[in-house]
C-alpha positions as CSV (number, residue, x, y, z in Angstrom):
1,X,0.0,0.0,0.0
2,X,1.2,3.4,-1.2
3,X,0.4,7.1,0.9
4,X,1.6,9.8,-0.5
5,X,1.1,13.2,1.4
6,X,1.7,16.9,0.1
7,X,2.9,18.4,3.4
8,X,3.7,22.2,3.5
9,X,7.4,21.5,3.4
10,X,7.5,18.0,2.8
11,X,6.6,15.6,0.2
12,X,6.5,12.5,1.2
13,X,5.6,8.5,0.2
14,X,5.5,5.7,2.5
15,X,5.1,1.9,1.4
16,X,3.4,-0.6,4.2
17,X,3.2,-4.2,3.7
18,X,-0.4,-5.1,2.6
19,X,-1.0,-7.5,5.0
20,X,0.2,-5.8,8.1
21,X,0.0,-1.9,7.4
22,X,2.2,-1.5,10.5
23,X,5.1,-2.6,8.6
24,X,6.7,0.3,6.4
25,X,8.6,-1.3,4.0
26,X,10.2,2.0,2.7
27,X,10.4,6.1,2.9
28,X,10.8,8.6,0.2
29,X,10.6,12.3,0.8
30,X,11.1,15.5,-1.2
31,X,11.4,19.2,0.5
32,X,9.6,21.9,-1.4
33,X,8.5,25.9,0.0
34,X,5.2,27.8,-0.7
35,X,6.0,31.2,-2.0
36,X,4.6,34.5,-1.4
37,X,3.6,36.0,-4.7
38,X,1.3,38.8,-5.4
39,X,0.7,39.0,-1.6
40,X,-0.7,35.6,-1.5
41,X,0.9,32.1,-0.3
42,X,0.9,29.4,-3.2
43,X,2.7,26.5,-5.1
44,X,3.1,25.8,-8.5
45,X,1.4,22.6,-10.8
46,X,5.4,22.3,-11.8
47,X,6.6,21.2,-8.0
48,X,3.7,19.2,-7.4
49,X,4.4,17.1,-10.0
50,X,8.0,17.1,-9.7
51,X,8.4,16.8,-6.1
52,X,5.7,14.0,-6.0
53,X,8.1,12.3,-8.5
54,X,11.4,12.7,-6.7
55,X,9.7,11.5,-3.2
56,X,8.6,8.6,-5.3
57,X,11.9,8.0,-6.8
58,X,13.6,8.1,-3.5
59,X,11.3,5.5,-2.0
60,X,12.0,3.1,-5.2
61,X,15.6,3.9,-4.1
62,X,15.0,3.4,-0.3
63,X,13.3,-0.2,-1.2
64,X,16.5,-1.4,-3.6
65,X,13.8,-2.4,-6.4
66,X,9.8,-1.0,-8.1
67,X,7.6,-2.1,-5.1
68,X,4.0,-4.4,-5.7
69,X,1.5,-1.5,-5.0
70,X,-1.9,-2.9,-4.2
71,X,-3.8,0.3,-3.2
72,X,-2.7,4.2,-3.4
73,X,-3.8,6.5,-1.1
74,X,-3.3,10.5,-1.6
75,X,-3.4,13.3,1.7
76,X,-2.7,16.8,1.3
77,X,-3.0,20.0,3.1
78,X,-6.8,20.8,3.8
79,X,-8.9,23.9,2.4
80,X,-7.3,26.5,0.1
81,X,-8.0,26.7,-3.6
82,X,-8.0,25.5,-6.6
83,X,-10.1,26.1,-9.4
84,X,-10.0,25.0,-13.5
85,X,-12.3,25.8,-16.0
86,X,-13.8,23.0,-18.7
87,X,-10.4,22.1,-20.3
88,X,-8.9,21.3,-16.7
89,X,-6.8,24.4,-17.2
90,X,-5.8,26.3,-13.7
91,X,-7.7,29.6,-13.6
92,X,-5.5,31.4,-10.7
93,X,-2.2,30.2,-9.0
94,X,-3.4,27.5,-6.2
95,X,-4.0,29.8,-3.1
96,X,-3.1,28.1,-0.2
97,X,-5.1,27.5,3.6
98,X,-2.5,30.0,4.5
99,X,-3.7,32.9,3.3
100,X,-5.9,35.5,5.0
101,X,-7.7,37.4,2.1
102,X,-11.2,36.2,2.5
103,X,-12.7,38.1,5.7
104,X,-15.6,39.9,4.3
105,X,-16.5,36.7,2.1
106,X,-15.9,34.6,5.6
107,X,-17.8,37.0,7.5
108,X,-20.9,37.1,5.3
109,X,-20.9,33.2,5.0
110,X,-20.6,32.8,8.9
111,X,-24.0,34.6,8.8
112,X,-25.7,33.4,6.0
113,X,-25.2,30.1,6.4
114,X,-25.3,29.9,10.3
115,X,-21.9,28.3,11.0
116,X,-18.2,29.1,11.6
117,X,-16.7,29.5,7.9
118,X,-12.7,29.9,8.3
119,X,-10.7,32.3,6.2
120,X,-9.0,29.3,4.7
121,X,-12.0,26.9,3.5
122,X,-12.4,26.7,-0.1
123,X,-15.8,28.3,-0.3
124,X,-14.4,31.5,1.5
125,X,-12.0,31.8,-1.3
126,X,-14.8,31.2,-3.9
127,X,-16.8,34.0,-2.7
128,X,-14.1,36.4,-2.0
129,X,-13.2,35.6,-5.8
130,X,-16.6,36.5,-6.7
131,X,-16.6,39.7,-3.9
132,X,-13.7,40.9,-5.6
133,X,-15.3,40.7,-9.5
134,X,-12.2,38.5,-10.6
135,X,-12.7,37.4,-14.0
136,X,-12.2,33.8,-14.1
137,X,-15.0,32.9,-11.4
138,X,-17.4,33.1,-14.6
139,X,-15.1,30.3,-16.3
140,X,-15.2,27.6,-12.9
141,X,-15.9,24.1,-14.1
142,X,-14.5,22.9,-10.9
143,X,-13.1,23.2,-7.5
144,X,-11.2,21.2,-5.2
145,X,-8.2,20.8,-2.8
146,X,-5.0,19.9,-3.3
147,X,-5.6,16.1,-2.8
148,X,-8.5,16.4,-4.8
149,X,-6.2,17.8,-7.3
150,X,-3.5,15.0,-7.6
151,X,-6.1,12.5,-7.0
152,X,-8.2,13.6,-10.3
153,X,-5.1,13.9,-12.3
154,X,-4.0,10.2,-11.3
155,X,-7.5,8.7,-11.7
156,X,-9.9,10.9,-13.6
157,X,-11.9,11.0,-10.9
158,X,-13.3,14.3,-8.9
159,X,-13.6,12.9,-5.9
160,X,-12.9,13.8,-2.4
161,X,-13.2,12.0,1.4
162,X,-15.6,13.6,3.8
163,X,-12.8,15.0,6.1
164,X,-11.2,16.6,3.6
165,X,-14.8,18.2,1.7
166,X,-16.3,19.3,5.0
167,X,-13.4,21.9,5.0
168,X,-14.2,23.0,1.3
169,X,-18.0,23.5,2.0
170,X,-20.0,22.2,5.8
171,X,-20.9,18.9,5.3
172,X,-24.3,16.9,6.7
173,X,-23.5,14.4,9.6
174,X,-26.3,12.5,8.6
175,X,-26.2,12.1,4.9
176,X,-22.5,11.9,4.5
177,X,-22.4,14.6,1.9
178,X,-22.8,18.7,1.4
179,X,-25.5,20.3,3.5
180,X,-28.0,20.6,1.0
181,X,-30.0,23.2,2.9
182,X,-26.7,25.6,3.0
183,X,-26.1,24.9,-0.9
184,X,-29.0,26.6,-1.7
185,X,-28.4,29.6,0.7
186,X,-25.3,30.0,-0.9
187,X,-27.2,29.9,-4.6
188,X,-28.4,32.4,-3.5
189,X,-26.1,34.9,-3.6
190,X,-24.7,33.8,-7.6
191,X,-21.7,35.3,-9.3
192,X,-21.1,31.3,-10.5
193,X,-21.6,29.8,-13.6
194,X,-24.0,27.1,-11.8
195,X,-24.7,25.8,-8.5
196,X,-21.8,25.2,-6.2
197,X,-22.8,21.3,-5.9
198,X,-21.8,21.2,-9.6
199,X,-18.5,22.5,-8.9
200,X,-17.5,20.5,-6.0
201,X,-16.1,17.2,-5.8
202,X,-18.1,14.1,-5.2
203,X,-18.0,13.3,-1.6
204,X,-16.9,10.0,-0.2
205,X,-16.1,8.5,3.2
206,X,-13.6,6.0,4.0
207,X,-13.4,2.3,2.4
208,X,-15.4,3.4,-0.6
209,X,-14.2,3.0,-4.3
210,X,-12.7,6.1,-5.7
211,X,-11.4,5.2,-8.8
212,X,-7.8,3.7,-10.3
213,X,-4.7,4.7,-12.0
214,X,-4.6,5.3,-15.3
215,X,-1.9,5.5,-17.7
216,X,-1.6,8.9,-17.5
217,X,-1.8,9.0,-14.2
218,X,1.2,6.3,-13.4
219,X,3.4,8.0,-16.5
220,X,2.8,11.3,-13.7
221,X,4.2,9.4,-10.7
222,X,6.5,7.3,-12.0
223,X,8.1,8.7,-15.7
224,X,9.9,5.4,-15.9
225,X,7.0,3.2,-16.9
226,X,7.7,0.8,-14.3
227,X,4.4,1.7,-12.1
228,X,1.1,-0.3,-13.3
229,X,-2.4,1.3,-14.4
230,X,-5.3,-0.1,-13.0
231,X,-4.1,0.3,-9.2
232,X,-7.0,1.1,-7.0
233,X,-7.4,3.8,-5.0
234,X,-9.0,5.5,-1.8
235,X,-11.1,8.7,-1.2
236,X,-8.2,11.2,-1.2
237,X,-8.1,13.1,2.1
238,X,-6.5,16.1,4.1
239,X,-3.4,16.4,6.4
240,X,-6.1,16.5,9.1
241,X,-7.7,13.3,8.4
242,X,-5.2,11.4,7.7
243,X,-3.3,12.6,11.1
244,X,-6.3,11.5,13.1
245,X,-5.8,7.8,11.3
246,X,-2.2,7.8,11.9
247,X,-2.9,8.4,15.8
248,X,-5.8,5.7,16.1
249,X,-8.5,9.0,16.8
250,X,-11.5,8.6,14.9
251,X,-13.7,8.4,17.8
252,X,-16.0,10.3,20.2
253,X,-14.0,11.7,23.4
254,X,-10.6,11.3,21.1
255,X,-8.2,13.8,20.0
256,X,-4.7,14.8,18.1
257,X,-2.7,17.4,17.8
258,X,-0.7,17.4,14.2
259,X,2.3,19.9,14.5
260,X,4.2,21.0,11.1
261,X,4.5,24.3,9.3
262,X,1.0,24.9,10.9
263,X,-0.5,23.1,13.7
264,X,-4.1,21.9,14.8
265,X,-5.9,20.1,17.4
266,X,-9.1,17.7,16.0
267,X,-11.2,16.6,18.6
268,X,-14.0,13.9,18.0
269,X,-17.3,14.9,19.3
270,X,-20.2,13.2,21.0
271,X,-22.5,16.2,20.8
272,X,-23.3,19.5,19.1
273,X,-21.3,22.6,20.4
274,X,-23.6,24.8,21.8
275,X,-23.2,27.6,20.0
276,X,-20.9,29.2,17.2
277,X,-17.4,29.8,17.7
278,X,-15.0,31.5,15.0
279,X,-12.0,29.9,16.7
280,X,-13.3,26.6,15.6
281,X,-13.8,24.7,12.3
282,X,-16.2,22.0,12.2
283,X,-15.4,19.1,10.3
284,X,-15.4,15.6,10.0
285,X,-13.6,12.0,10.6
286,X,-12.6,10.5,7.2
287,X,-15.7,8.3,8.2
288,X,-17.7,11.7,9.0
289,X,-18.1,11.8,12.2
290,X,-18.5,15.5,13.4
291,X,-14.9,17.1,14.9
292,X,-14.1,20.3,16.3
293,X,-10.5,21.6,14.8
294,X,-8.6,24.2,16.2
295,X,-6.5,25.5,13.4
296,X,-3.6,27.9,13.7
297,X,-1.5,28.7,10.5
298,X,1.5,29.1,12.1
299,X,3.4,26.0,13.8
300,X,6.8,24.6,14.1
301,X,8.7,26.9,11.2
302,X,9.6,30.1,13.5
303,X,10.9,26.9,16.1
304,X,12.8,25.4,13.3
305,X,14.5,29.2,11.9
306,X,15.9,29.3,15.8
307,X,17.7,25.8,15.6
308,X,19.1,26.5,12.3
309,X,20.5,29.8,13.6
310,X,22.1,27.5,16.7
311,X,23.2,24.8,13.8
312,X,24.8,27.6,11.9
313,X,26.6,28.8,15.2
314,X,28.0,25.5,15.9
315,X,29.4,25.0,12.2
316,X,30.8,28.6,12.4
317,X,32.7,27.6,15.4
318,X,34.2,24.5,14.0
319,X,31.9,22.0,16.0
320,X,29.5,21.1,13.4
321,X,26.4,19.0,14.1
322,X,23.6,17.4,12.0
323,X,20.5,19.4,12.3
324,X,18.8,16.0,14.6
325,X,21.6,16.8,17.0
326,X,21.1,20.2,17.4
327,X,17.0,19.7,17.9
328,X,17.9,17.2,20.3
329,X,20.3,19.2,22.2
330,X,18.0,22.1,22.0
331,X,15.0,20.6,23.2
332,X,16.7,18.8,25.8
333,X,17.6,22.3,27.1
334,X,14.3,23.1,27.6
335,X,13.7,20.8,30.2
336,X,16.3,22.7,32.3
337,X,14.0,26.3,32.3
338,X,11.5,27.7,34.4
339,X,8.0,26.3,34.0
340,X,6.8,30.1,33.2
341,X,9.8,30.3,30.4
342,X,11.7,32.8,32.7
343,X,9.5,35.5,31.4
344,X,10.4,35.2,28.1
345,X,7.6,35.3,25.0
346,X,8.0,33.6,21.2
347,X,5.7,34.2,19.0
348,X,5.6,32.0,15.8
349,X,3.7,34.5,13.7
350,X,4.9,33.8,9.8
351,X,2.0,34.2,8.9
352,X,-1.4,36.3,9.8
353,X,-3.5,34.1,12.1
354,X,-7.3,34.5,12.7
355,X,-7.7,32.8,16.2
356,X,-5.0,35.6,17.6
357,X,-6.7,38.5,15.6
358,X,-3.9,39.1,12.8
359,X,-4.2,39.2,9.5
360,X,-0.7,39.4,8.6
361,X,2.7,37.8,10.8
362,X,5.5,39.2,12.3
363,X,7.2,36.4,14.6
364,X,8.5,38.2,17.9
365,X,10.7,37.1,20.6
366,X,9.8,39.2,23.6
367,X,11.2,40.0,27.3
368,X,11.1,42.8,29.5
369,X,13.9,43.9,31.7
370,X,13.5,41.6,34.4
371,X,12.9,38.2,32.4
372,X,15.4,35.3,32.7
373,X,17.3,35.2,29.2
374,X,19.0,31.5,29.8
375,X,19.0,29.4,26.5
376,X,17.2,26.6,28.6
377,X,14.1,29.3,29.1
378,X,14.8,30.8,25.5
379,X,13.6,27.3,24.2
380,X,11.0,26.6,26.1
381,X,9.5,29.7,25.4
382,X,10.2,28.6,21.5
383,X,8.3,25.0,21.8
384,X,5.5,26.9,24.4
385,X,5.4,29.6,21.5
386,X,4.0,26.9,19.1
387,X,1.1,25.8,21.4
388,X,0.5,29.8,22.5
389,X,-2.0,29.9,19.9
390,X,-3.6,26.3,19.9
391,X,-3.9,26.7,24.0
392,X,-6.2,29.7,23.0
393,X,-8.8,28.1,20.6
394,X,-8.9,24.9,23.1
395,X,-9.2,26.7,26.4
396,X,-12.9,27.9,24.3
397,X,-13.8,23.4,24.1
398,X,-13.0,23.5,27.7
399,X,-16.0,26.0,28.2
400,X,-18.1,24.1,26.3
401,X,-17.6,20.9,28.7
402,X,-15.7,18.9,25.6
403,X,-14.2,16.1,28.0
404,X,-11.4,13.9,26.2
405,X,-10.2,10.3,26.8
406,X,-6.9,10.8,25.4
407,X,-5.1,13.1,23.2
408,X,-2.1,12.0,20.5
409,X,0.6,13.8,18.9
410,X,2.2,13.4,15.8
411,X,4.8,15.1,13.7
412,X,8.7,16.0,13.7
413,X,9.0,17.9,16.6
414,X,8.1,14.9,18.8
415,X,10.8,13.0,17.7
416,X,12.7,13.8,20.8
417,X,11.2,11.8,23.3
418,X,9.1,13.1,26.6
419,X,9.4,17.0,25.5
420,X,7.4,18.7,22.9
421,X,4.9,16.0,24.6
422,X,5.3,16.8,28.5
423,X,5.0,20.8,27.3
424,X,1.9,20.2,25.0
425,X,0.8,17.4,28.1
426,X,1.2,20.9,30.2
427,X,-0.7,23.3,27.9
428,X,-3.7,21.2,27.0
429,X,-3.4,20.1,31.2
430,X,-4.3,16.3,29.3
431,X,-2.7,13.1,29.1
432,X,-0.7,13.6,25.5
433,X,0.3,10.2,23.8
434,X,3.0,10.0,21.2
435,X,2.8,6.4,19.0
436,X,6.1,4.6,17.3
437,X,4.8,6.0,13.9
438,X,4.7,9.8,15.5
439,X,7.1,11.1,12.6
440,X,5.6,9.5,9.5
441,X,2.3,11.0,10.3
442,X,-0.3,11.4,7.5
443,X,1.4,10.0,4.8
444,X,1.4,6.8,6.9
445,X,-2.3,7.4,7.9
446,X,-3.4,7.6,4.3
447,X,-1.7,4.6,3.2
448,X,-3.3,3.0,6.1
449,X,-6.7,4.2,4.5
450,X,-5.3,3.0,1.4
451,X,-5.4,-0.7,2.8
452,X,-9.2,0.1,4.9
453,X,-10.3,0.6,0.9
454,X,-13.1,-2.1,0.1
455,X,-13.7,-2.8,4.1
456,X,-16.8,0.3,4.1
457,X,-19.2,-1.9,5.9
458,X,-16.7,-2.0,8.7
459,X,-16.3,0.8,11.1
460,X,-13.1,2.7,10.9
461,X,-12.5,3.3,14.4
462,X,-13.4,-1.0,15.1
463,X,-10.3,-1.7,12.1
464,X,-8.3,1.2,13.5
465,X,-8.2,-0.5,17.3
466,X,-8.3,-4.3,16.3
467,X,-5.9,-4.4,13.3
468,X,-3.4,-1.1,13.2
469,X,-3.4,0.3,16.8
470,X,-3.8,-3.3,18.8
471,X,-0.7,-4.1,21.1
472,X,1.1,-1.2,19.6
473,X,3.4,0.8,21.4
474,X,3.1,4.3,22.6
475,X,4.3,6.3,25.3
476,X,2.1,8.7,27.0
477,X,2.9,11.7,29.7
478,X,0.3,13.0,32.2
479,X,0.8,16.6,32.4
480,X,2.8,17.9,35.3
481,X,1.4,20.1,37.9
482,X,4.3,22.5,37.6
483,X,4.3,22.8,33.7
484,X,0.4,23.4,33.9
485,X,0.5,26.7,36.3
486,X,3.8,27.8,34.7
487,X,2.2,27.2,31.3
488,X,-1.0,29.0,32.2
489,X,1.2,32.1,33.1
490,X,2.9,31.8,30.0
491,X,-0.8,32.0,28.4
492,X,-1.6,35.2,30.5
493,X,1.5,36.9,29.2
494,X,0.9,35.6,25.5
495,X,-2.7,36.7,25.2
496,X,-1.8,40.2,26.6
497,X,1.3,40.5,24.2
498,X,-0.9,39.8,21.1
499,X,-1.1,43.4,21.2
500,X,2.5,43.9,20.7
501,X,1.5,41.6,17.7
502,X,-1.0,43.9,16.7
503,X,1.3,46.8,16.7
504,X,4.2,45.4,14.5
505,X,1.9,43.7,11.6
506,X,1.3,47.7,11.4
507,X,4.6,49.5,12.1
508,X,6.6,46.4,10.3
């Protein structure tokens, strides 16, 4: 079974055996960047295509020989968008969940259709097209995501999985499909060629059929002609879904936490919220069972500038280290500071983000006089700086009596065992657990889907616990009483500071 996942700065394919989809048989991986162009983050068709090709290449490389693929599976980042008029030719460079453009057409959905619509989700960007009297929204033959995207070119298909959809447009727990009643609101408001129903993808949950490779579509992946047509594959699905797979939490009173470029909480529900909140998305399982995500744009990136600046300092000094050593040194440090960071504030702040009230970034590093400046509290105020804004968005579930059972973590900066965890463990004031397959994340998870494909009549969350998750191994840290108060002071500090924020997106 093949996943292959678009991450924001990784591309990456993972092989598992077929019979035992705990068993990765081999890793390739290829780096790409979003750019900023014309004020808005995107990537180009070009490095999809030929990054998705060199991770390939490298896991062909990885495995000594062209691996038997049985199923494909394809994860990407959520939302954003991409849209193509009736000869499949791209109408505007892909605009990316990153960007924060779409207020007024956010705002004015929010209200008309009587839910939380985030800056990033794909019928924000749609609207705010349409707001903005761009040319090309009268030309739309079809919008997706990302992994709707590669998925389509592979397989002809426009398809997408439920998780993935429900961020393009709100999705019906019941039906397993758009909201039919908020279609037609939306209808209402025209500047489309035709209803929005006839511009989304099909929806689809997991285990269903959605389509095979083609010629074309193996010729894309694999310019050698060694990969097969006729490969099956799975719904394609978002970074989101695909990370609550790869932790085993697709059911009510579960959670993860996914931490890359951005990071985001998804939280399995067993009832409605009570009310509306902006800070959260609602989405779904890959199955379609209702979540609550708490989305923040910016993650791990302003972490991983200040360990290349360390990196660079050991080099210049003649002591050079790989760039594992240095996190691992780094992070190790942190354990050594004051539970309140001595004082000190990070903010990760690339880019704008909507939970804190910015529209634009400016990552800060902030003290006052009488803060501690040790590099032991200089990095924990870097790895608390990455939960600042995630703390904020689920201190609001805590309100509304969301109770979890357990919350899992995956991605890089976890690699280092017992402290990312034990500091997330403290800001979430949760057990956090942190599985053997923490740093694969969703390209893992979707190949996982990839072999759940044909098994719809079971229940993800029943195949999940009895055939991937049973007897595995996973280490999990109660939150410390000291990292809890010390973290909730940090929190004080942060959410005042946001004005200091505020200040430099308009001075800077």
């Amino acid at each position: 079974m093949l996943g292959i996942e678009l991450g924001s700065t990784r591309i990456k394919a993972c092989l598992v055996d077929a019979d035992d989809p705990t068993n990765v048989l081999a890793v390739g991986s290829h780096e790409w960047e979003n750019r900023f162009e014309d004020r808005l983050w995107t990537y180009s068709l070009e490095d999809v295509w030929s990054g998705l090709q060199a991770a390939y290449r490298d896991l062909v490389a990885a495995l000594g020989e062209d691996p038997d693929i049985r199923a494909v599976g394809v994860s990407a980042m959520m939302h954003g968008y991409l849209a193509f008029d009736a000869d499949g030719e791209l109408l505007v460079p892909f605009r990316t969940w990153r960007n924060t453009n779409t207020a007024a057409a956010a705002g004015e959905l929010s209200d008309l259709l009587g839910t939380n619509i985030p800056l990033r989700w794909s019928v924000a960007h749609v609207r705010q097209a349409v707001l903005d009297d761009e040319p090309h929204t009268g030309r739309i033959d079809f919008l997706t995501t990302l992994a709707g995207y590669v998925h389509w070119r592979l397989t002809g298909e426009r398809v997408l999985g439920i998780g993935d959809a429900s961020g393009m447009f709100p999705v019906d727990s019941l039906t397993r499909d758009y909201d039919d009643e908020l279609l037609a609101r939306f209808d209402t408001l025209g500047g489309l060629p035709s209803g929005l129903r006839e511009l989304l993808p099909r929806v689809l949950v997991a285990g269903e059929p959605a389509g095979a490779l083609t010629m074309e579509g193996a010729a894309l992946l694999d310019p050698t002609g060694a990969l097969s047509s006729g490969i099956p594959l799975c719904p394609p699905e978002g970074d989101a879904g695909t990370g609550m797979v790869a932790t085993g939490a697709v059911a009510p009173r579960t959670g993860n936490v996914s931490a890359g470029t951005s990071i985001f909480a998804m939280v399995v529900l067993e009832k409605p919220l009570a009310r509306v909140h902006e800070e959260l998305d609602l989405v779904t399982t890959p199955a379609g069972d209702a979540v609550a995500m708490v989305h923040c744009n910016n993650g791990a990136s302003e972490l991983s500038a200040w360990v290349g600046l360390f990196e660079r300092f050991a080099a210049a000094s003649g002591s050079a280290v790989s760039a594992d050593e240095v996190f691992d040194t780094l992070f190790r440090e942190a354990l050594e500071g004051e539970a309140d960071a001595g004082g000190l504030l990070a903010y990760n702040h690339l880019a704008g983000e909507p939970i804190a009230g910015l529209t634009e970034g400016r990552p800060l590093f902030v003290r006052t006089p009488d803060s501690r400046m040790t590099l032991a509290n200089v990095m924990r105020a870097q790895l608390y700086g990455v939960f600042g804004t995630l703390a904020l968005g689920m201190r609001i579930l805590d309100d509304e009596g969301v109770t979890l059972d357990r919350m899992h973590a995956h991605g890089g900066m976890f690699r280092t065992a017992g402290v990312a965890q034990r500091f997330l463990a403290g800001a979430l004031d949760a057990p956090v657990s942190v599985g053997a397959t923490a740093s694969e994340g969703g390209a893992w998870g979707i190949a996982v889907l990839a072999a759940f494909l044909g098994d719809a009549e079971t229940d993800l969350s029943t195949y999940l616990e009895r055939r991937i998750f049973a007897g595995s191994a996973a280490s999990t840290v109660d939150p410390d009483p000291a990292d809890v108060a010390g973290f909730a002071t940090y929190l004080d500090r942060y959410r005042a500071g946001l004005a200091v924020e505020a200040a430099a997106v308009t001075a800077l």
